[in-house]
DOMARFI-926496 format. One record per residue (C-alpha): residue in three letters; x, y, z. Coordinates in Angstrom, 2 decimals. Layout:
{code:ALA, east:X, north:Y, up:Z}
...
//
This chain:
{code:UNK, east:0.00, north:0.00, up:0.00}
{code:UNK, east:1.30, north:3.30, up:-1.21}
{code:UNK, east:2.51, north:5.89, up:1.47}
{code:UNK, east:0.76, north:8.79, up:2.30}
{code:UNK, east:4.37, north:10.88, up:0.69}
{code:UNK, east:4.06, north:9.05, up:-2.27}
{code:UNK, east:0.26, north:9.89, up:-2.88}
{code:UNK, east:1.23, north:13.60, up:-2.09}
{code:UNK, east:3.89, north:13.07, up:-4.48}
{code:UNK, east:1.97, north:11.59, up:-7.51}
{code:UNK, east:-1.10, north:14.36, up:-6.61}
{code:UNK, east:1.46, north:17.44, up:-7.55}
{code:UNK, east:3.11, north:15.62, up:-10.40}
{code:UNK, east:-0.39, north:15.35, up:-12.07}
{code:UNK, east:-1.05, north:19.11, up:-11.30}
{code:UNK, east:2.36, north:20.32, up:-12.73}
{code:UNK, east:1.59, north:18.22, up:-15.98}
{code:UNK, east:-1.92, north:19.84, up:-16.59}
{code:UNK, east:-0.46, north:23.24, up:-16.28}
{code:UNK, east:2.45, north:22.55, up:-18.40}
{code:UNK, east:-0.61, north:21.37, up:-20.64}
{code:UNK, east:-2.33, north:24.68, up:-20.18}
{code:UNK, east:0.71, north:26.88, up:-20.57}
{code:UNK, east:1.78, north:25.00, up:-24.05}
{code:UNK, east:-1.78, north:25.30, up:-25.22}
{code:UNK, east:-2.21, north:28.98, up:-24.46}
{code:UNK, east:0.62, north:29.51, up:-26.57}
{code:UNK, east:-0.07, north:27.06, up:-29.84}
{code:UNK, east:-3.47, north:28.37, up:-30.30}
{code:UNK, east:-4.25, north:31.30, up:-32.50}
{code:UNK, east:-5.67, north:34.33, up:-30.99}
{code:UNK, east:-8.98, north:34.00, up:-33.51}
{code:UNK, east:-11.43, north:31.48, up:-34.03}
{code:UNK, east:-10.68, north:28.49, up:-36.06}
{code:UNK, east:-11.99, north:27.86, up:-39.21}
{code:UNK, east:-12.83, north:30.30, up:-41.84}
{code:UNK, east:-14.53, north:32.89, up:-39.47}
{code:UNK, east:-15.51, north:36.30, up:-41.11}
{code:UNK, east:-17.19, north:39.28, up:-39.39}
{code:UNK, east:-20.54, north:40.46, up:-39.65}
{code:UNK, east:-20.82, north:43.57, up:-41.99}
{code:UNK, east:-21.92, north:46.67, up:-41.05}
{code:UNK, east:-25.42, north:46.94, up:-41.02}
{code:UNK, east:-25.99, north:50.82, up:-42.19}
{code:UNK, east:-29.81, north:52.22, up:-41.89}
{code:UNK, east:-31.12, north:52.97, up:-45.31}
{code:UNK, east:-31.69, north:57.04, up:-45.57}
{code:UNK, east:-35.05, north:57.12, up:-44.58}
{code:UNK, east:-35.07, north:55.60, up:-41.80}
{code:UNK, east:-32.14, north:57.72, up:-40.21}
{code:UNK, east:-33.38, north:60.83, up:-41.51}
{code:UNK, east:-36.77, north:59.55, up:-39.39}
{code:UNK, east:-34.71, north:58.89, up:-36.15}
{code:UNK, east:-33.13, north:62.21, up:-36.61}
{code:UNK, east:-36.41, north:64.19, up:-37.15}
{code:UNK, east:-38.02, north:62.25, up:-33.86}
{code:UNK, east:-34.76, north:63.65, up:-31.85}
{code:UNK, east:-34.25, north:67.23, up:-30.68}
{code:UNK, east:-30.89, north:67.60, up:-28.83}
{code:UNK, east:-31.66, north:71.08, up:-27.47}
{code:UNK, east:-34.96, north:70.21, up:-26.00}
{code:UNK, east:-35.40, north:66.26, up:-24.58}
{code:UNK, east:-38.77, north:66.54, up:-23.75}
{code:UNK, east:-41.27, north:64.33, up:-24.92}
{code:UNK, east:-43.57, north:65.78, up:-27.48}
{code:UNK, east:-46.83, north:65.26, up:-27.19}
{code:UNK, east:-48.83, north:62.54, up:-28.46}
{code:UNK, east:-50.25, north:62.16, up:-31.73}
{code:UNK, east:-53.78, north:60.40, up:-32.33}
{code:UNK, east:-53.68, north:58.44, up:-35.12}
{code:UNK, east:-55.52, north:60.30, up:-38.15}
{code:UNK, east:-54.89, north:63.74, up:-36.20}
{code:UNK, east:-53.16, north:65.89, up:-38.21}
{code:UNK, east:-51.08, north:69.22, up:-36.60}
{code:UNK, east:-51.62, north:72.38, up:-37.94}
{code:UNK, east:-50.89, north:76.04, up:-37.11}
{code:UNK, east:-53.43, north:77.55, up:-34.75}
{code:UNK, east:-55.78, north:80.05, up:-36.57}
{code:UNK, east:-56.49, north:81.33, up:-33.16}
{code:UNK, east:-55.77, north:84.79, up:-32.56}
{code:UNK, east:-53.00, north:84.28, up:-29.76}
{code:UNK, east:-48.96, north:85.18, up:-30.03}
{code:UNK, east:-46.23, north:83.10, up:-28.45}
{code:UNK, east:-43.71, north:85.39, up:-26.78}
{code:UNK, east:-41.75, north:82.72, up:-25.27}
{code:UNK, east:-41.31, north:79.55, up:-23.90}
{code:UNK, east:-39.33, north:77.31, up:-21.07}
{code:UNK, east:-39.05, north:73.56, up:-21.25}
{code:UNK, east:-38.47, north:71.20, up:-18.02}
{code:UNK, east:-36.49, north:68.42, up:-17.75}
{code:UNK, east:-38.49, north:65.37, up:-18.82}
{code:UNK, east:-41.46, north:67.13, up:-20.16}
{code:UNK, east:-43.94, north:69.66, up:-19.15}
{code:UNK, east:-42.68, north:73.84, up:-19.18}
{code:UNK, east:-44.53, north:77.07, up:-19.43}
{code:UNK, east:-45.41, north:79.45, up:-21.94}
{code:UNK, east:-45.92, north:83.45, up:-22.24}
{code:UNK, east:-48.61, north:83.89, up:-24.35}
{code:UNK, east:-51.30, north:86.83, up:-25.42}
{code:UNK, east:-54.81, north:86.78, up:-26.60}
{code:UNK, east:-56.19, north:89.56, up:-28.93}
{code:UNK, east:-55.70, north:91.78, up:-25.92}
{code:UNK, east:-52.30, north:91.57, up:-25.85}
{code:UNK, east:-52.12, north:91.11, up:-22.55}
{code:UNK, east:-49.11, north:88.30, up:-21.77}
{code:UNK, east:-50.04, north:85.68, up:-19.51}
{code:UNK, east:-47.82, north:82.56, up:-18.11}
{code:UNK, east:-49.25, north:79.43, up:-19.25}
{code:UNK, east:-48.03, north:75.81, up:-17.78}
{code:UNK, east:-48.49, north:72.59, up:-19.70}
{code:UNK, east:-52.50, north:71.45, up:-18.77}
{code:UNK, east:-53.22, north:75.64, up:-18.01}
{code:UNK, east:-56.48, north:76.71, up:-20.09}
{code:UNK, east:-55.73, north:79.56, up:-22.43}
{code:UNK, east:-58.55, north:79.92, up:-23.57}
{code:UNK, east:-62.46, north:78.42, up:-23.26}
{code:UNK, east:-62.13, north:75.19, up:-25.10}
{code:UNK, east:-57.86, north:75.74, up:-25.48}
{code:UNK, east:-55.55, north:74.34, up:-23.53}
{code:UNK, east:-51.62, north:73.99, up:-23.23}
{code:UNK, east:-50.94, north:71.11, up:-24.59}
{code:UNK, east:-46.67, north:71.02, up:-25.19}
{code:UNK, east:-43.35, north:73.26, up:-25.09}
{code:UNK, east:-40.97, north:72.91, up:-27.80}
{code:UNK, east:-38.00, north:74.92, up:-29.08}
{code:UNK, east:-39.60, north:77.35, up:-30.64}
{code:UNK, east:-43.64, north:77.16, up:-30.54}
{code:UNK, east:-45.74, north:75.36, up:-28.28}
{code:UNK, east:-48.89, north:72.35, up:-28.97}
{code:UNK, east:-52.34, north:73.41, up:-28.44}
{code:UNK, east:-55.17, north:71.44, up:-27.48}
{code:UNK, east:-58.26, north:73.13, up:-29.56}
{code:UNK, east:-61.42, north:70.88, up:-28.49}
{code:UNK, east:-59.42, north:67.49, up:-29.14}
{code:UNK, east:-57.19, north:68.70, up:-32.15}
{code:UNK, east:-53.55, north:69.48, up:-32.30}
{code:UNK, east:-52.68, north:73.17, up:-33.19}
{code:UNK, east:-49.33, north:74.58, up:-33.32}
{code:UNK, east:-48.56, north:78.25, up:-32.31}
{code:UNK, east:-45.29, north:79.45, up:-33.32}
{code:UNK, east:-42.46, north:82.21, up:-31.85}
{code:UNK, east:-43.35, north:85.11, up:-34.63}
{code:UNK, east:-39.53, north:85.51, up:-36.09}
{code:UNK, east:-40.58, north:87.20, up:-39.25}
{code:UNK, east:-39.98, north:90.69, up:-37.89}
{code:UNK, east:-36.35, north:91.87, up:-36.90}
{code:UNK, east:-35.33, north:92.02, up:-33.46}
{code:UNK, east:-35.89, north:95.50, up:-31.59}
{code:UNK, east:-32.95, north:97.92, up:-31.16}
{code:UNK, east:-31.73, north:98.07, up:-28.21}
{code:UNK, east:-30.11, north:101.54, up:-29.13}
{code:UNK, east:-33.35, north:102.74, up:-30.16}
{code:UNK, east:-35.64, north:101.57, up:-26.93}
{code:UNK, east:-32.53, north:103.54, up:-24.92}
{code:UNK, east:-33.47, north:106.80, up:-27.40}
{code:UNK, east:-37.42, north:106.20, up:-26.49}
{code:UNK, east:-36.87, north:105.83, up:-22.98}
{code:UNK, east:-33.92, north:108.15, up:-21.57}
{code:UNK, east:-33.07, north:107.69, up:-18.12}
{code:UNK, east:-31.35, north:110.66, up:-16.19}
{code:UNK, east:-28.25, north:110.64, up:-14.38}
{code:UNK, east:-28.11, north:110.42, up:-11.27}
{code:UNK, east:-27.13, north:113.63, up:-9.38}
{code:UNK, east:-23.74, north:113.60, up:-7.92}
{code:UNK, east:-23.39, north:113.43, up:-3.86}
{code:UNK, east:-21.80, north:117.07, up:-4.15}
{code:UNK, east:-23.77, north:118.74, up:-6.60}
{code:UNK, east:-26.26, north:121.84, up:-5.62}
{code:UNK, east:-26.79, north:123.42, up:-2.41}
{code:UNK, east:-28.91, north:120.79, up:-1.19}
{code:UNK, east:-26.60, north:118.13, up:-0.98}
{code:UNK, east:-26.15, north:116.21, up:1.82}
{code:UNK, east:-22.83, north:117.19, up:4.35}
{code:UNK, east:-22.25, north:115.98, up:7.58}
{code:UNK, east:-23.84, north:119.14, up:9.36}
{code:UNK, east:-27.02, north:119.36, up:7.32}
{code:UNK, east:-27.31, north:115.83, up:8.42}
{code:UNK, east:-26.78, north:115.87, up:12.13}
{code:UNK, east:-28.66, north:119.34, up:12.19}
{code:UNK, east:-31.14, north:118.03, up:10.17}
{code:UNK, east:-32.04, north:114.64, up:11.23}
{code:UNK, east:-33.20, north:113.23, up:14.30}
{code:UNK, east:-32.68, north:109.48, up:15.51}
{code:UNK, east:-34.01, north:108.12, up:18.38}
{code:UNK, east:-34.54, north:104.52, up:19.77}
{code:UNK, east:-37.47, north:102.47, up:18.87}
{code:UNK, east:-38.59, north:99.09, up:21.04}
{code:UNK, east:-41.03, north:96.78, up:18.86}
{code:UNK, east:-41.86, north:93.53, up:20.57}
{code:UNK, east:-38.63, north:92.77, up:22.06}
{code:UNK, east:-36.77, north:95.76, up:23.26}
{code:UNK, east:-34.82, north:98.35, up:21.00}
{code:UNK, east:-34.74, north:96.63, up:17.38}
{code:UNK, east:-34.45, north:99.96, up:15.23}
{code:UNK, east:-33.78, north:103.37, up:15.77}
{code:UNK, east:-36.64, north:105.95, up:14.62}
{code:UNK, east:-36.00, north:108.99, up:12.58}
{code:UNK, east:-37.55, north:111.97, up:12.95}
{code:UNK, east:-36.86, north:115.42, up:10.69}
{code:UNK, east:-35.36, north:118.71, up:12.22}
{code:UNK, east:-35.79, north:122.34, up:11.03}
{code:UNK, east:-36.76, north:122.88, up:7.66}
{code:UNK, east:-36.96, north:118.83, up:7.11}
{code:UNK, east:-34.97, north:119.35, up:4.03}
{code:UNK, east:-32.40, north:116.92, up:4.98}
{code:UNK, east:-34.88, north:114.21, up:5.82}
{code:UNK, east:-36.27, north:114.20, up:2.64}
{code:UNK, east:-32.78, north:114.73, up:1.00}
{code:UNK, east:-31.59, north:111.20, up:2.66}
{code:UNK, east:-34.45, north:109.32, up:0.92}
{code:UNK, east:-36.69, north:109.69, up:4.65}
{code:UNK, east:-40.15, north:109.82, up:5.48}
{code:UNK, east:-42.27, north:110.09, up:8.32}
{code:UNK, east:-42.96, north:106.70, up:10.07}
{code:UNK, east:-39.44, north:105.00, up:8.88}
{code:UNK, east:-37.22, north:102.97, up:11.01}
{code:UNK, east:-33.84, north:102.43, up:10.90}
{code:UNK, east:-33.45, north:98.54, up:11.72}
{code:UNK, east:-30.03, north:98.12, up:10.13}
{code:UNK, east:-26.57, north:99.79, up:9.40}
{code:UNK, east:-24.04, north:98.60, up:6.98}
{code:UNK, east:-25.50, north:95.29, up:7.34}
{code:UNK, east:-25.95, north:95.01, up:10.83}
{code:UNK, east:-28.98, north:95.04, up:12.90}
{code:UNK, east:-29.79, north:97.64, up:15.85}
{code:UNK, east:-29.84, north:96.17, up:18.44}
{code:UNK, east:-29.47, north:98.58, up:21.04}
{code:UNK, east:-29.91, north:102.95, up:21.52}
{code:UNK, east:-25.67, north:102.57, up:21.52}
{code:UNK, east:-26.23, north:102.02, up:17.30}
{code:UNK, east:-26.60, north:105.69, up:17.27}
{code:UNK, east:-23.21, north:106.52, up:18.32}
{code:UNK, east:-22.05, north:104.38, up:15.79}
{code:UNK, east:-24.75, north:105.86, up:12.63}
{code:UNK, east:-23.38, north:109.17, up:13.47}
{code:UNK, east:-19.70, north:108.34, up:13.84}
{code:UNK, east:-19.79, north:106.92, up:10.25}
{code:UNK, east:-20.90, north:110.47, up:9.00}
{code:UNK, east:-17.64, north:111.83, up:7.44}
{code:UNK, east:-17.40, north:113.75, up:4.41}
{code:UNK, east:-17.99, north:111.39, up:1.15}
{code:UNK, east:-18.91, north:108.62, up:3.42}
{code:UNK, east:-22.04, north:106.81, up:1.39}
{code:UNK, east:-23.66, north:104.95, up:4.90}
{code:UNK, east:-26.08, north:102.06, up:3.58}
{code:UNK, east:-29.12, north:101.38, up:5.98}
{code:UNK, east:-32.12, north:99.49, up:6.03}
{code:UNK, east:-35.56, north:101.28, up:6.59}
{code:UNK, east:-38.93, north:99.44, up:7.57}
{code:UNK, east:-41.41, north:101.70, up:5.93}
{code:UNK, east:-45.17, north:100.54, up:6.16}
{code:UNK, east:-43.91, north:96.70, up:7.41}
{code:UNK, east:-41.54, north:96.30, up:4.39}
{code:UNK, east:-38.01, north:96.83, up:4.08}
{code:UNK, east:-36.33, north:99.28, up:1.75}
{code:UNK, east:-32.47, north:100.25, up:1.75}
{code:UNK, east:-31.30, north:103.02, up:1.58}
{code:UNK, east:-28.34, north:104.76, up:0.98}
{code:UNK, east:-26.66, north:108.12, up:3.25}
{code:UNK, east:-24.27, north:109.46, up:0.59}
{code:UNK, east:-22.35, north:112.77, up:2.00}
{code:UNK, east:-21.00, north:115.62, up:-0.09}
{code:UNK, east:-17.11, north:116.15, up:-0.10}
//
């Protein structure tokens, strides 16, 4: 009866064989098939079905279009309405601004009613799918007249410069302002959270500032008052051709406003 060493023996002299086997084999056999093997030749869509896939494919917009019922044709809308613009969304829907004969524009969403018996039906590119009682209008962007000037709205609606800080006698300095302006602190529901302002003398340097009667002061530069010591610190900032930014609560909303001091 063979030895335990011996079976060990015989075990790893079998295994070394078969690789050796598998080595020689990986390198005697060719790389490609056997036999007289040939690839497959290109298979190249004839022309009218690529210019199809091309025509169903719009890489600037990837929204669905809307459905087509078979038999329903798509034609443009005879409706009196004008497409001023449109905004797709990510896999489908979007909005439209369109106007009736009114020419009042309206924002429109995909589903919206535009008018009795009309509704939004898709957003493209350029024009937008209308649902007329069942049927499939289309209602283009009107590109057939040349883009407005922008020189020439400028001309039609001139805007005038703005005054400088330093310019006429009623320009703000830093002794018109602390002559002319009063601050004092407020306390709304939770102790002093703005500083009220109040005009002096002739009030012409309230109004000058951008003031009027009833405004608080609930921020400078940013920060929020938050105490009567704010201001020491409003009227320390008044130096001449300082521009002080501040927030006003006027009427429960916030406006800024802006302190700019003449040289």
């Amino acid at each position: 009866m063979p030895s335990l060493h011996d079976v060990l023996w015989w075990a790893l002299a079998i295994a070394i064989v078969w690789l050796a086997a598998a080595i020689v084999w990986v390198l005697v056999t060719p790389v490609s098939p056997l036999g007289a093997w040939r690839p497959r030749a290109v298979h190249v869509m004839p022309e009218p079905a690529r210019a199809a896939v091309f025509a169903s494919v719009d890489p600037f917009n990837r929204q669905a279009k809307p459905p087509v019922r078979k038999g329903q044709s798509q034609s443009v809308t005879s409706l009196a309405l004008t497409l001023y613009g449109t905004r797709g969304m990510p896999g489908g829907g979007g909005s439209a601004i369109v106007a009736g004969a009114d020419g009042v524009q309206q924002v429109y969403r995909v589903g919206d009613e535009v008018q009795p018996g009309v509704k939004l039906a898709g957003v493209a590119f350029d024009y937008v799918t209308l649902d007329h009682n069942g049927a499939h209008e289309l209602l283009y962007i009107d590109q057939s007249k040349a883009a407005p000037n922008a020189q020439a709205v400028v001309a039609e609606n001139p805007v005038a410069p703005p005054r400088a800080a330093n310019a006429g006698p009623d320009a703000l300095t830093v002794d018109t302002v602390r002559k002319g302006i009063t601050f004092a602190p407020y306390a709304g529901g939770s102790g002093i959270d703005g500083l009220e302002v109040q005009p002096s003398g002739d009030g012409a340097a309230f109004r000058a500032a951008g003031f009027e009667p009833g405004d608080i002061v609930t921020a400078i530069g940013g920060k929020p008052v938050t105490s009567g010591n704010d201001i020491a610190s409003l009227v320390g900032q008044l130096k001449p051709g300082a521009s002080i930014s501040v927030s006003v609560n006027r009427g429960g909303r916030q406006l800024p406003l802006a302190i700019t001091l003449a040289q």
